[in-house]
PyMOL commands that place a pseudoatom at each C-alpha (Angstrom):
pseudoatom trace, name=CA, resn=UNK, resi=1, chain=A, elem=C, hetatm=0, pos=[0.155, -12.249, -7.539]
pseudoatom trace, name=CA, resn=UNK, resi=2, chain=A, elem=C, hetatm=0, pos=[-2.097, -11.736, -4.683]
pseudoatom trace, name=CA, resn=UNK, resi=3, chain=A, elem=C, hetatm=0, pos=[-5.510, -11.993, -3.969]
pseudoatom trace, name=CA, resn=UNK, resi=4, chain=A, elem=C, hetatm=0, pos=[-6.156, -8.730, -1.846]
pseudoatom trace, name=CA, resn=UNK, resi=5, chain=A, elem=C, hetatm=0, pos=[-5.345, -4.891, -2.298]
pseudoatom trace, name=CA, resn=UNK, resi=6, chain=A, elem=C, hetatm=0, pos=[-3.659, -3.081, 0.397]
pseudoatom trace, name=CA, resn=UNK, resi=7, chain=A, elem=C, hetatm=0, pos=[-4.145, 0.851, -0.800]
pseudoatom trace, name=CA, resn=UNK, resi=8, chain=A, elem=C, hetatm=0, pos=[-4.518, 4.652, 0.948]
pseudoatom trace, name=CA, resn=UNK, resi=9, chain=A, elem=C, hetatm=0, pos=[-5.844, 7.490, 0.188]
pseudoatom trace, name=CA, resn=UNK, resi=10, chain=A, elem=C, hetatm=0, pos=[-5.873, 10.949, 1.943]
pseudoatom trace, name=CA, resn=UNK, resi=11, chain=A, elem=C, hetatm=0, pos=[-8.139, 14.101, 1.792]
pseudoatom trace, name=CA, resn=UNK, resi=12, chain=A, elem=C, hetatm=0, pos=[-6.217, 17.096, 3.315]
pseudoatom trace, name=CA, resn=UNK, resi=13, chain=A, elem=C, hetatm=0, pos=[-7.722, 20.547, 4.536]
pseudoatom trace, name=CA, resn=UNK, resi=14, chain=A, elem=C, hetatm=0, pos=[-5.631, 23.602, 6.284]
pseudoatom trace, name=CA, resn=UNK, resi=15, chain=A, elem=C, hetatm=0, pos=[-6.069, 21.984, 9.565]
pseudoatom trace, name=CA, resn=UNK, resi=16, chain=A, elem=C, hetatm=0, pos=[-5.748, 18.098, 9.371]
pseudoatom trace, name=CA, resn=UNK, resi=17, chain=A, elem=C, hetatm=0, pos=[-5.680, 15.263, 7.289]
pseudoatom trace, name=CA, resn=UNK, resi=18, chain=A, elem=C, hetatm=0, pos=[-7.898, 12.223, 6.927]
pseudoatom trace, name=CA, resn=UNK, resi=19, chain=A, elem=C, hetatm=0, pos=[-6.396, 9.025, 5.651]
pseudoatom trace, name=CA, resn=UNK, resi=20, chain=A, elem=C, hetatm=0, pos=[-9.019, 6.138, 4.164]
pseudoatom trace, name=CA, resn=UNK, resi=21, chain=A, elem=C, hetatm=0, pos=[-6.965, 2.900, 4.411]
pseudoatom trace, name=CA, resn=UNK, resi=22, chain=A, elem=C, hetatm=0, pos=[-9.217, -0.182, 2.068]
pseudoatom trace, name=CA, resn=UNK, resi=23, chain=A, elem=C, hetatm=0, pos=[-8.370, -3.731, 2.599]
pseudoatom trace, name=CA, resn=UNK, resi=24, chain=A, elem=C, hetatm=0, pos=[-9.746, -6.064, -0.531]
pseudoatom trace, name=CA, resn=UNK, resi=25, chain=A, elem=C, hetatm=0, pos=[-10.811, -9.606, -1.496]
pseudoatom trace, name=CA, resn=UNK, resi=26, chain=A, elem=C, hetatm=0, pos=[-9.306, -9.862, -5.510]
pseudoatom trace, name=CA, resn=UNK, resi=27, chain=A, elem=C, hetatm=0, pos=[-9.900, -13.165, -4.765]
pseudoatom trace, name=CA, resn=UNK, resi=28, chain=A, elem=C, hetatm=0, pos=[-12.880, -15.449, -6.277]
pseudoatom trace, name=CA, resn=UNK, resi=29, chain=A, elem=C, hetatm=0, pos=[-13.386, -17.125, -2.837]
pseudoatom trace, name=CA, resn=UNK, resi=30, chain=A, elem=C, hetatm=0, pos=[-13.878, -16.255, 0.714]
pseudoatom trace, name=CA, resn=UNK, resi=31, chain=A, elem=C, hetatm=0, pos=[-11.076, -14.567, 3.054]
pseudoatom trace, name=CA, resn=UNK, resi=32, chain=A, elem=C, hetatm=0, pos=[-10.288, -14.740, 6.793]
pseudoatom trace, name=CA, resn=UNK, resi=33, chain=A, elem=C, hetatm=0, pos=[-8.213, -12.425, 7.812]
pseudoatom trace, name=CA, resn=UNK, resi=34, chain=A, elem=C, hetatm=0, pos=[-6.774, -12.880, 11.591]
pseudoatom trace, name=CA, resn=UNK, resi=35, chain=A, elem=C, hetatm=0, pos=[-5.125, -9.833, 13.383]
pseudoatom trace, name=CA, resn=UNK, resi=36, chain=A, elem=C, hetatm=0, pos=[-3.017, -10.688, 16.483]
pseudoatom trace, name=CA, resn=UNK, resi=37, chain=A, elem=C, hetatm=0, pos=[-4.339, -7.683, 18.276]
pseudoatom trace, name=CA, resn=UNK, resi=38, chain=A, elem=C, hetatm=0, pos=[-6.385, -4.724, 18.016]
pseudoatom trace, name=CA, resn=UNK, resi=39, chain=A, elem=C, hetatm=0, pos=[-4.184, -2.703, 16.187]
pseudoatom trace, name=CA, resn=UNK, resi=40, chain=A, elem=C, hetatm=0, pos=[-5.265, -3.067, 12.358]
pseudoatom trace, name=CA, resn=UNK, resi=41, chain=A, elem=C, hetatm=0, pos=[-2.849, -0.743, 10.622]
pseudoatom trace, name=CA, resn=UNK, resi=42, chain=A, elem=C, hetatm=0, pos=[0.235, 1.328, 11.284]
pseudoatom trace, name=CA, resn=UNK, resi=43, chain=A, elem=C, hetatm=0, pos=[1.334, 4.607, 9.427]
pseudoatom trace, name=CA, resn=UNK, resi=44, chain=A, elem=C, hetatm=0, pos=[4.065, 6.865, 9.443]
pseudoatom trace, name=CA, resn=UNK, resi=45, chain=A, elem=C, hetatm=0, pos=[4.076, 10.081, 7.781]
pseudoatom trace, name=CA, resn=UNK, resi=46, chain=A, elem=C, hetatm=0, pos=[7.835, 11.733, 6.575]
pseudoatom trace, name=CA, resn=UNK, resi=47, chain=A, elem=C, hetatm=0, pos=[8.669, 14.654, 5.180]
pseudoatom trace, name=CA, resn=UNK, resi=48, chain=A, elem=C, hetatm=0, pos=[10.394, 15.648, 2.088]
pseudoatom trace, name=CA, resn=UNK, resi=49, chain=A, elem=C, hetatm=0, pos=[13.653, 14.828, 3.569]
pseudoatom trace, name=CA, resn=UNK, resi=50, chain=A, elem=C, hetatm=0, pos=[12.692, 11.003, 4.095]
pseudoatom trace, name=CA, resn=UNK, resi=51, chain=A, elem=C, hetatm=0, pos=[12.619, 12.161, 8.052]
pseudoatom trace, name=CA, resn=UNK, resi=52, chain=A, elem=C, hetatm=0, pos=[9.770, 10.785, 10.318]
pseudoatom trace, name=CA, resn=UNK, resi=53, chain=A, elem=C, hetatm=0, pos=[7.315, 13.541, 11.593]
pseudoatom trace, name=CA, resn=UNK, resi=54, chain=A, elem=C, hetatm=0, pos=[4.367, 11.127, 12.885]
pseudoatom trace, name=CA, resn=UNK, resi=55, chain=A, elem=C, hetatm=0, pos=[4.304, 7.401, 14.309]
pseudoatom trace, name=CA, resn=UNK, resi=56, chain=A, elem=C, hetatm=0, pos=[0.748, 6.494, 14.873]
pseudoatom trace, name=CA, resn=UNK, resi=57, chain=A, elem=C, hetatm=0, pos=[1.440, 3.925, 17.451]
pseudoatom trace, name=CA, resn=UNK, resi=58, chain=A, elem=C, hetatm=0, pos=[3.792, 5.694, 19.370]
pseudoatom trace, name=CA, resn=UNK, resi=59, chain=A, elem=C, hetatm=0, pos=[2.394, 5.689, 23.212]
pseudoatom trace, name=CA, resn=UNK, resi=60, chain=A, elem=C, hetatm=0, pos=[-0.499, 3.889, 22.550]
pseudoatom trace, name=CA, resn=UNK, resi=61, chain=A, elem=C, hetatm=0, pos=[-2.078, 0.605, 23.614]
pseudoatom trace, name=CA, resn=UNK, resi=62, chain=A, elem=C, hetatm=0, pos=[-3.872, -2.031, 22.180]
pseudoatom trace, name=CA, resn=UNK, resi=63, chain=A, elem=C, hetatm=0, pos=[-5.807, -4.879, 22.969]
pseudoatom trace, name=CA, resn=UNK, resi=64, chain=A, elem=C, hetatm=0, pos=[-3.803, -8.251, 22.981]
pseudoatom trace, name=CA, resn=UNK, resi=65, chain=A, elem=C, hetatm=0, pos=[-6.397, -10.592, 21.660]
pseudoatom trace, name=CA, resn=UNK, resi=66, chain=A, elem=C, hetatm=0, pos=[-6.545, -12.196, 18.603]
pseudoatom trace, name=CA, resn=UNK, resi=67, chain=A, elem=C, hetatm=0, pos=[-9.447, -10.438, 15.985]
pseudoatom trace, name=CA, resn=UNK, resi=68, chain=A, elem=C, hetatm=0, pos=[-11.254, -12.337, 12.942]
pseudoatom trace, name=CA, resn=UNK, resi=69, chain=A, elem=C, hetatm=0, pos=[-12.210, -10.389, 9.570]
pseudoatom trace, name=CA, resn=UNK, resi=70, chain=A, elem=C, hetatm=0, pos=[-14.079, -12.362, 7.066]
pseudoatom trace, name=CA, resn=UNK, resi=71, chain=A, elem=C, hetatm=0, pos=[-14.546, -10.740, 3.328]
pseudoatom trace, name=CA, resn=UNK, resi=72, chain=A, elem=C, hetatm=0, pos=[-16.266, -12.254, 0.712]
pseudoatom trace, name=CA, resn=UNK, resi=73, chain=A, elem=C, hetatm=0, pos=[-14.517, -12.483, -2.656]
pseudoatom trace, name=CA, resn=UNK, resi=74, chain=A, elem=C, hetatm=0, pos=[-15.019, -8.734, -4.068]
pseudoatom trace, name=CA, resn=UNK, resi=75, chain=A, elem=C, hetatm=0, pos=[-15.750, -7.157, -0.697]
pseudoatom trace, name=CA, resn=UNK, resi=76, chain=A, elem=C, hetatm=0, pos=[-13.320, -4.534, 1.085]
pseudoatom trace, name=CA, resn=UNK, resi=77, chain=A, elem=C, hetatm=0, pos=[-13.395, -2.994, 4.717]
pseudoatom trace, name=CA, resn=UNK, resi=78, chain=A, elem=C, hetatm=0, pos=[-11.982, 0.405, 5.378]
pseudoatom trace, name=CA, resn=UNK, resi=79, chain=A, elem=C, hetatm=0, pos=[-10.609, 2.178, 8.135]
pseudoatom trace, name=CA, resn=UNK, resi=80, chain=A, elem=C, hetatm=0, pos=[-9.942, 6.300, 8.764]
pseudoatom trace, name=CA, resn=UNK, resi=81, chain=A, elem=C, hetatm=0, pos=[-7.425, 8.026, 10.831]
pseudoatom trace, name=CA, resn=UNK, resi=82, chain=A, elem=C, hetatm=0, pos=[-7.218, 11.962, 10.953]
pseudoatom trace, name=CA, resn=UNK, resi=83, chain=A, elem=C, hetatm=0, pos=[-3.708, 13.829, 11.720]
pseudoatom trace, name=CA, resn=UNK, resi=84, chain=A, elem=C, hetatm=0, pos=[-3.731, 17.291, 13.158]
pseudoatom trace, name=CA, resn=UNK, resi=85, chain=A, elem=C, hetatm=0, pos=[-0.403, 18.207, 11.417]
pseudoatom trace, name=CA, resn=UNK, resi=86, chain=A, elem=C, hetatm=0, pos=[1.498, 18.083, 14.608]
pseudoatom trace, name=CA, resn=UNK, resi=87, chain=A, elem=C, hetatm=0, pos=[4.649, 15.371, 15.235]
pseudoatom trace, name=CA, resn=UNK, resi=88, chain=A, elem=C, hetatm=0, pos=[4.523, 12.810, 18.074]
pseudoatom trace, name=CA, resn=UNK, resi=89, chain=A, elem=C, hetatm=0, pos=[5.858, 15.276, 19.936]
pseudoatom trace, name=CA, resn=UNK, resi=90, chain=A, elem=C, hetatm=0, pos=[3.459, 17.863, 19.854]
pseudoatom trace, name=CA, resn=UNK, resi=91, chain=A, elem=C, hetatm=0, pos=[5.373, 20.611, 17.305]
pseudoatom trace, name=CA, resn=UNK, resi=92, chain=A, elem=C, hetatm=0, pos=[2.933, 21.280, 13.964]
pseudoatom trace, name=CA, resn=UNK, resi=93, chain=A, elem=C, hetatm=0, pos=[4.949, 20.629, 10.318]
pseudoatom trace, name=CA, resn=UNK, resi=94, chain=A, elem=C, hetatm=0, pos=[6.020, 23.016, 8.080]
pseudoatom trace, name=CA, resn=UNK, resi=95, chain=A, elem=C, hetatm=0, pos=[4.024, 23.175, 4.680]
pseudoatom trace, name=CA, resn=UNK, resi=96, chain=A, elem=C, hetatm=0, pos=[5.097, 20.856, 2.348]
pseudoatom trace, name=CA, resn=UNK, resi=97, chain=A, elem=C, hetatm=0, pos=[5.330, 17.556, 0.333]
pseudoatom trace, name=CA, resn=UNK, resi=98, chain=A, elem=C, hetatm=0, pos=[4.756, 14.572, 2.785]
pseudoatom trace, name=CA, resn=UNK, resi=99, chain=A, elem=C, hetatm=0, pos=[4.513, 10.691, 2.332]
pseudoatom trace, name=CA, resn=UNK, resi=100, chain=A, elem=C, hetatm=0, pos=[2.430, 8.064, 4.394]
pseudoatom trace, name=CA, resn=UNK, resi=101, chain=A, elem=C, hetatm=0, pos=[3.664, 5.028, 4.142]
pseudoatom trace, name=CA, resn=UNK, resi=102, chain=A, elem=C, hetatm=0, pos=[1.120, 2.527, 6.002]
pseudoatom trace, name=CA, resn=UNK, resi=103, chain=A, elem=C, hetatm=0, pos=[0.874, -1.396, 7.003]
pseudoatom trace, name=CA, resn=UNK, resi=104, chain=A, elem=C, hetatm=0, pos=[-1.968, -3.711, 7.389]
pseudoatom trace, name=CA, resn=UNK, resi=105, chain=A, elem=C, hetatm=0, pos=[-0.984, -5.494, 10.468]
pseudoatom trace, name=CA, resn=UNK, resi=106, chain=A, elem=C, hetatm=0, pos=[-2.266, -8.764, 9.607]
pseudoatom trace, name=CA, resn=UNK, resi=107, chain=A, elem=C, hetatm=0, pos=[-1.237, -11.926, 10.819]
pseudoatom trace, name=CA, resn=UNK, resi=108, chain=A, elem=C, hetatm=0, pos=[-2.560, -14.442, 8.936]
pseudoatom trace, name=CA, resn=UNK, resi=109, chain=A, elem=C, hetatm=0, pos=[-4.981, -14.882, 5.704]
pseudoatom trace, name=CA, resn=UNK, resi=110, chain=A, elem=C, hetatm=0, pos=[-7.056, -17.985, 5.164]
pseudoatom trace, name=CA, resn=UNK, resi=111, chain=A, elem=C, hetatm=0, pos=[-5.336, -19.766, 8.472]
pseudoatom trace, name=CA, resn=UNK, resi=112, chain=A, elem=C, hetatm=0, pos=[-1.702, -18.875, 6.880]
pseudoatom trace, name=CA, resn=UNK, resi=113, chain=A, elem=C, hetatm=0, pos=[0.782, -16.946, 8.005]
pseudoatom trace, name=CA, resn=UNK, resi=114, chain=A, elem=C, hetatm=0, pos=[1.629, -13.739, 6.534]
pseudoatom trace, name=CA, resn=UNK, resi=115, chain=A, elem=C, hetatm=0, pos=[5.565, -13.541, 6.134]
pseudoatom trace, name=CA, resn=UNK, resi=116, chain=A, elem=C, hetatm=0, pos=[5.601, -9.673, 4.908]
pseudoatom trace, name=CA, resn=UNK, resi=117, chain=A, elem=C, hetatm=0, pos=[3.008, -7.193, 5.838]
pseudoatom trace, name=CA, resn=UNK, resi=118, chain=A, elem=C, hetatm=0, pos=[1.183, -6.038, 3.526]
pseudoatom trace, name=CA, resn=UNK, resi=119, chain=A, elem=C, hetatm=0, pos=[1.690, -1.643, 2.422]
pseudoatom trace, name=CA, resn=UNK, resi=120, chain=A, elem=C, hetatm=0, pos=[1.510, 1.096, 0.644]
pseudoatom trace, name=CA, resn=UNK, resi=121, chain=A, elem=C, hetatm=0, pos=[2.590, 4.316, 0.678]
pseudoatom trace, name=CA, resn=UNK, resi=122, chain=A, elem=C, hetatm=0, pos=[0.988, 7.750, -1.106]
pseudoatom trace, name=CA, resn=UNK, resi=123, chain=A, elem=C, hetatm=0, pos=[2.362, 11.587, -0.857]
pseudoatom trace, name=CA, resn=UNK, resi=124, chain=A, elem=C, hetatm=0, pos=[0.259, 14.632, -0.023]
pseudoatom trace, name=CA, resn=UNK, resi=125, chain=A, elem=C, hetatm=0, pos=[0.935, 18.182, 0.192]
pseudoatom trace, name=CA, resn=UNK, resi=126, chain=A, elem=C, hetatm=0, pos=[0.074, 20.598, 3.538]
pseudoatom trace, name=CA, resn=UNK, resi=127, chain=A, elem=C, hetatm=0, pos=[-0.430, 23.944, 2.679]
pseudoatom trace, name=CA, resn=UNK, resi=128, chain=A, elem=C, hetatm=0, pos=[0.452, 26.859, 5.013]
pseudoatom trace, name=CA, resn=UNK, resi=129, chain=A, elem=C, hetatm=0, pos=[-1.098, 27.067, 8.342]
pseudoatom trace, name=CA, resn=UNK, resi=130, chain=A, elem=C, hetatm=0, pos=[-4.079, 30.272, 8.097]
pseudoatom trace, name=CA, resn=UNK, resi=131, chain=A, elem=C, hetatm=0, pos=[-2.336, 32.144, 11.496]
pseudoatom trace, name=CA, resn=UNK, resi=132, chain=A, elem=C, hetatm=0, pos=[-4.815, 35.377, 10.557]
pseudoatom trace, name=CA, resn=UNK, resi=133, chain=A, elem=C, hetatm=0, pos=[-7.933, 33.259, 11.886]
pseudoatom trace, name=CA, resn=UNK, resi=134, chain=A, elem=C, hetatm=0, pos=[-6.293, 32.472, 14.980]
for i in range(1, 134): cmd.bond("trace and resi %d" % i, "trace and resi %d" % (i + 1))
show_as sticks, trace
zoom trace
Protein backbone atom coordinates (compact mmCIF):
# COMPACT_ATOMS: atom_id res chain seq x y z
CA UNK A 1 0.00 0.00 0.00
CA UNK A 2 1.04 3.49 -0.47
CA UNK A 3 0.96 6.50 1.30
CA UNK A 4 -0.10 9.07 -1.50
CA UNK A 5 -2.96 9.24 -4.22
CA UNK A 6 -2.09 9.89 -7.71
CA UNK A 7 -5.80 10.68 -9.36
CA UNK A 8 -7.43 12.98 -12.48
CA UNK A 9 -10.25 14.38 -13.17
CA UNK A 10 -11.56 16.32 -16.26
CA UNK A 11 -14.41 18.88 -16.92
CA UNK A 12 -15.11 19.03 -20.72
CA UNK A 13 -17.09 21.83 -22.69
CA UNK A 14 -17.65 21.98 -26.74
CA UNK A 15 -14.41 23.69 -27.10
CA UNK A 16 -11.69 22.27 -24.68
CA UNK A 17 -11.04 20.29 -21.85
CA UNK A 18 -9.59 21.01 -18.43
CA UNK A 19 -7.83 18.25 -16.59
CA UNK A 20 -7.33 18.71 -12.47
CA UNK A 21 -4.41 16.34 -11.69
CA UNK A 22 -4.26 15.98 -7.22
CA UNK A 23 -1.19 14.64 -5.69
CA UNK A 24 -1.91 13.36 -1.82
CA UNK A 25 -0.25 12.70 1.56
CA UNK A 26 -2.41 9.23 2.88
CA UNK A 27 0.31 9.21 4.98
CA UNK A 28 0.28 10.10 8.93
CA UNK A 29 3.66 11.93 8.57
CA UNK A 30 5.30 14.52 6.50
CA UNK A 31 6.26 14.06 2.62
CA UNK A 32 9.04 15.45 0.40
CA UNK A 33 8.52 15.01 -2.80
CA UNK A 34 11.67 15.83 -5.23
CA UNK A 35 11.05 16.35 -9.05
CA UNK A 36 14.18 16.17 -11.27
CA UNK A 37 12.94 19.02 -13.35
CA UNK A 38 10.21 21.30 -13.95
CA UNK A 39 8.03 19.11 -15.60
CA UNK A 40 5.51 17.75 -12.82
CA UNK A 41 3.22 15.52 -14.83
CA UNK A 42 2.85 14.02 -18.27
CA UNK A 43 -0.48 13.03 -20.08
CA UNK A 44 -1.49 11.50 -23.12
CA UNK A 45 -4.89 11.45 -24.36
CA UNK A 46 -6.05 8.28 -26.98
CA UNK A 47 -8.88 7.65 -28.65
CA UNK A 48 -11.28 4.86 -28.72
CA UNK A 49 -8.99 2.88 -30.82
CA UNK A 50 -6.12 2.88 -28.06
CA UNK A 51 -4.33 5.44 -30.76
CA UNK A 52 -2.46 8.56 -29.37
CA UNK A 53 -4.12 11.95 -30.38
CA UNK A 54 -2.17 14.32 -27.77
CA UNK A 55 1.42 14.14 -26.05
CA UNK A 56 1.67 17.01 -23.71
CA UNK A 57 5.37 17.18 -23.74
CA UNK A 58 5.89 16.87 -27.20
CA UNK A 59 8.15 20.08 -28.33
CA UNK A 60 8.36 21.51 -25.17
CA UNK A 61 11.07 22.44 -22.68
CA UNK A 62 11.61 22.35 -19.23
CA UNK A 63 13.75 23.53 -16.68
CA UNK A 64 16.60 21.03 -15.66
CA UNK A 65 16.82 21.71 -11.99
CA UNK A 66 15.90 19.70 -9.34
CA UNK A 67 12.27 21.03 -7.48
CA UNK A 68 11.21 20.26 -3.69
CA UNK A 69 7.37 19.69 -2.70
CA UNK A 70 6.70 19.24 0.91
CA UNK A 71 2.95 17.99 2.02
CA UNK A 72 1.92 17.49 5.30
CA UNK A 73 0.22 14.19 6.13
CA UNK A 74 -3.50 14.84 4.72
CA UNK A 75 -2.55 17.70 2.42
CA UNK A 76 -2.70 17.49 -1.56
CA UNK A 77 -1.40 19.97 -4.34
CA UNK A 78 -3.08 20.15 -7.68
CA UNK A 79 -2.21 21.07 -11.00
CA UNK A 80 -4.59 22.01 -14.36
CA UNK A 81 -3.90 21.64 -17.96
CA UNK A 82 -6.58 22.62 -20.68
CA UNK A 83 -6.64 20.79 -24.29
CA UNK A 84 -8.16 22.54 -27.23
CA UNK A 85 -9.24 19.21 -28.86
CA UNK A 86 -6.62 19.44 -31.48
CA UNK A 87 -3.58 16.55 -31.86
CA UNK A 88 0.11 17.52 -31.56
CA UNK A 89 -0.12 18.17 -34.86
CA UNK A 90 -2.54 20.72 -35.10
CA UNK A 91 -5.78 18.56 -36.69
CA UNK A 92 -9.02 18.82 -34.04
CA UNK A 93 -10.54 15.05 -32.94
CA UNK A 94 -13.50 13.62 -33.97
CA UNK A 95 -16.31 13.36 -31.22
CA UNK A 96 -15.97 10.60 -29.17
CA UNK A 97 -14.91 8.40 -26.16
CA UNK A 98 -11.27 9.39 -25.14
CA UNK A 99 -8.86 8.27 -22.27
CA UNK A 100 -6.06 10.33 -20.41
CA UNK A 101 -3.79 8.39 -19.04
CA UNK A 102 -1.32 10.74 -16.90
CA UNK A 103 2.09 10.41 -14.73
CA UNK A 104 3.38 12.23 -11.80
CA UNK A 105 6.92 12.67 -12.76
CA UNK A 106 8.40 12.31 -9.48
CA UNK A 107 11.69 11.30 -8.65
CA UNK A 108 11.94 10.62 -5.31
CA UNK A 109 9.57 10.63 -2.01
CA UNK A 110 10.98 11.12 1.45
CA UNK A 111 14.83 11.10 -0.05
CA UNK A 112 13.92 7.60 -1.92
CA UNK A 113 13.84 6.79 -5.15
CA UNK A 114 10.75 6.19 -6.97
CA UNK A 115 11.20 2.92 -9.16
CA UNK A 116 7.63 3.27 -11.06
CA UNK A 117 5.92 6.50 -11.63
CA UNK A 118 3.15 6.98 -10.16
CA UNK A 119 -0.61 7.18 -12.73
CA UNK A 120 -3.78 7.09 -13.50
CA UNK A 121 -5.82 7.14 -16.22
CA UNK A 122 -9.81 8.35 -16.61
CA UNK A 123 -12.09 8.46 -20.00
CA UNK A 124 -14.16 11.41 -21.18
CA UNK A 125 -16.41 11.96 -23.96
CA UNK A 126 -16.09 15.14 -26.71
CA UNK A 127 -19.16 15.98 -28.14
CA UNK A 128 -19.50 17.37 -31.71
CA UNK A 129 -17.77 20.48 -32.62
CA UNK A 130 -20.87 23.57 -32.85
CA UNK A 131 -19.56 24.58 -36.77
CA UNK A 132 -23.03 26.91 -36.96
CA UNK A 133 -21.32 29.52 -34.47
CA UNK A 134 -18.34 29.72 -36.46
Amino acid sequence: MTDWKWDGDVITDVEQATFTFTFKNTSDQPMLIEFPTSQFYDYTVYNAQGEEVYYFSKGKFFLQAIQFMSLNSGEQTQWKDTWNYKTNEGERVSAGTYTVKAILNVWKINDKLVHTKPSTSFTFNIKPENTAIR
